[in-house]
N, C-alpha and C positions, 0 to 999 in steps of 0.2 A: 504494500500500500504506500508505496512512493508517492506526496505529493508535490506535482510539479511546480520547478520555482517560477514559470510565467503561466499568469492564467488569463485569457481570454475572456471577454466579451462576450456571451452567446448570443447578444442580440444582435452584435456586428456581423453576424455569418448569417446570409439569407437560405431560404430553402434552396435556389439552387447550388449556392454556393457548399452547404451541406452534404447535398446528394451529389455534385460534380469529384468532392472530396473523397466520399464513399469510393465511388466507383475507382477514383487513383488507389485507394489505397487498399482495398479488398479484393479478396480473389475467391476462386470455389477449390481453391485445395483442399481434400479432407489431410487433417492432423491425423498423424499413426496414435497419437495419445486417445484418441474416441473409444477407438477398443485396446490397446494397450495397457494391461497393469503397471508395468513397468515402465513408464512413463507419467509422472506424475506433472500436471499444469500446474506451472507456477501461480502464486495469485498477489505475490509481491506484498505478504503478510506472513513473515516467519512460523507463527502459530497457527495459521491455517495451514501452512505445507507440510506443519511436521502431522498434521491431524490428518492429510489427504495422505501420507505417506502409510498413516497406522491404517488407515478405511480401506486402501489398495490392495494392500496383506491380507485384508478379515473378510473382504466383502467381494464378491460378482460385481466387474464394472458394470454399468446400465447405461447404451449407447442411449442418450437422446437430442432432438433437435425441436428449438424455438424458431415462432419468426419473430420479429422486432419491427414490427408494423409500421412505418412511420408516413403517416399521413399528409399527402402535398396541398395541405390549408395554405395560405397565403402568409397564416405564421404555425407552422408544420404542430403537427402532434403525434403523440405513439398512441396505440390501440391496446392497449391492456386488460386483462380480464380479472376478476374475482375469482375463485376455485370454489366449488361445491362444497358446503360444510359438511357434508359425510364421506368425500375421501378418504381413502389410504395413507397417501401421501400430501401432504402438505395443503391440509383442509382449510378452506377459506382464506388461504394466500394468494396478496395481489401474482401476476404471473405474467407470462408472455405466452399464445399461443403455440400449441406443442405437446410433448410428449417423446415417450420411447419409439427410437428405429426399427419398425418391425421387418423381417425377412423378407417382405412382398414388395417395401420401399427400394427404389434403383439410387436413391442418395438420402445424405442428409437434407438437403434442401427438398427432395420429394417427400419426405417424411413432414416437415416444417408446413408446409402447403396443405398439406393430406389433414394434417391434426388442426390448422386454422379453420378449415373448409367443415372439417366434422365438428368444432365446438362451438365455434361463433357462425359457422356461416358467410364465411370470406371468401369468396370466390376468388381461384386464378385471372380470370382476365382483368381483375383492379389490380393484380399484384406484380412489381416489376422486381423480379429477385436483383440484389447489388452484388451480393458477395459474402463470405463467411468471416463474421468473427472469430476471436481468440476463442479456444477452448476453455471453459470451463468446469471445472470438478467441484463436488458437494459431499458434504459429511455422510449421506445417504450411500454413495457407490453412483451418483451419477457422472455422466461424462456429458455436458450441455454444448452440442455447437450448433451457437445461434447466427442466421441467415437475417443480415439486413436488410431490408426492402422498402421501395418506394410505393404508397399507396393510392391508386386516383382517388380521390371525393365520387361520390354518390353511391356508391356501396349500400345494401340493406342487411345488416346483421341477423340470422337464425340463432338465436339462443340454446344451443345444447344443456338443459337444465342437469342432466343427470352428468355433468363434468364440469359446469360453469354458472354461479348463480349472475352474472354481471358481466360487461363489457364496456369502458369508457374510453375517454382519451384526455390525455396529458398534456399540456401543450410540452411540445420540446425544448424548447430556451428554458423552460422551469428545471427539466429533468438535468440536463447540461451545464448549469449555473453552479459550480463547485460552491458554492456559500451554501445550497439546498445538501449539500451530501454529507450529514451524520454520521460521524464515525462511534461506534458502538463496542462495547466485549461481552465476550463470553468464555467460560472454560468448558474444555473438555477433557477429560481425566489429566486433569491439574494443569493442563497448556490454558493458558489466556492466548484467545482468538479475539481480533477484531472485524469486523463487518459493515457495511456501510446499508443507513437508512436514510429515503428521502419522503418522509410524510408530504403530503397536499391530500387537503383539505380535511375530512372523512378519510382520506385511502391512506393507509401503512402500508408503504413500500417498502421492502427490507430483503435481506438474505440475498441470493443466487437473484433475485429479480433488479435489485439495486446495484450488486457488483456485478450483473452484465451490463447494465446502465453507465456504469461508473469504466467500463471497459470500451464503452464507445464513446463516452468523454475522452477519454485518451486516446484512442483511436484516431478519431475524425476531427473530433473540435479543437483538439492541442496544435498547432502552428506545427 
């Protein structure tokens, strides 16, 4: 969790200038770390590495892929969901579109698409895939690579109740505005981890959904 010593403006960078940024800087390589044990994603927080190092050991990686919706408003937003309060996994977590890579998927980005289209109702033809983020790993045995993508306006969301009780949007200058990124701890058998949270409004954004957030502020928006 390096914080960079120049921070940027988010409201200086228009939406194209965002999306033109994306596309220089992302690609659709998949990472050998998605299904790799033995390859642990850094996260640039000592206590979360040594924690992904013990979860590698103990636990089945679980390939999976987000999209990262980001909507072409004239002052852009991301498309986020709520999660079902009777999940398995991580009930009532703000989220990103998504889920596990299953064996029928020809990529992560097919997977990303497939699981958008089945919970909210996001059709492919609004959706213009950029590129793949950083890999990310989670305390659980997940392996997350999230697909960035451009989204046209006029879209009508289906609501998959039985995997998502919600769907809103964010504007993006709020998400991107490092002053909004809470840095947080927790311990996990006596490591202190830190984590980044960006509440707005009603919504608690936190976990794996904030440090993929926090991974495209350095990505895309850092100079």
């Amino acid at each position: 969790m390096n914080e960079p010593m120049l921070r940027k403006d988010p409201a200086a960078i228009s939406s194209a200038d965002f999306f033109d940024r994306a596309r220089a800087r992302l690609r659709f390589d998949v990472p050998p770390g998605l299904n790799d044990p033995t390859i642990i994603p850094k996260s640039g927080d000592q206590g979360t590495d040594r924690m992904l190092e013990i979860v590698a050991r103990e636990q089945p990686v679980r390939p999976a892929a987000v999209l990262i919706p980001v909507v072409e408003h004239p002052e852009p937003t991301v498309l986020l969901t709520q999660r079902s309060a009777h999940l398995n996994d991580h009930a009532g977590q703000i989220s990103f579109p998504g889920g596990k890579i299953d064996a029928t998927d020809a990529s992560p980005l097919d997977a990303a698409l497939r699981e958008a289209d089945e919970e909210i109702g996001l059709q492919r033809q609004f959706i213009d895939p950029i590129g793949y983020l950083d890999l990310y790993a989670t305390g659980f045995g997940f392996r997350i690579l999230p697909t960035v993508a451009r989204v046209k306006p006029g879209f009508r969301l289906r609501i998959n109740q039985a995997e998502v009780d919600d769907a809103f949007e964010v504007p993006l200058a709020f998400l991107m505005n490092p002053a909004n990124h809470q840095i947080h701890s927790k311990e996990f058998r006596g490591i202190e981890r830190f984590y980044y949270a960006m509440p707005f409004a009603e919504r608690y954004i936190w976990g794996a959904t904030a440090g993929i957030l926090r991974v495209l502020y350095e990505r895309i928006v850092l100079p």
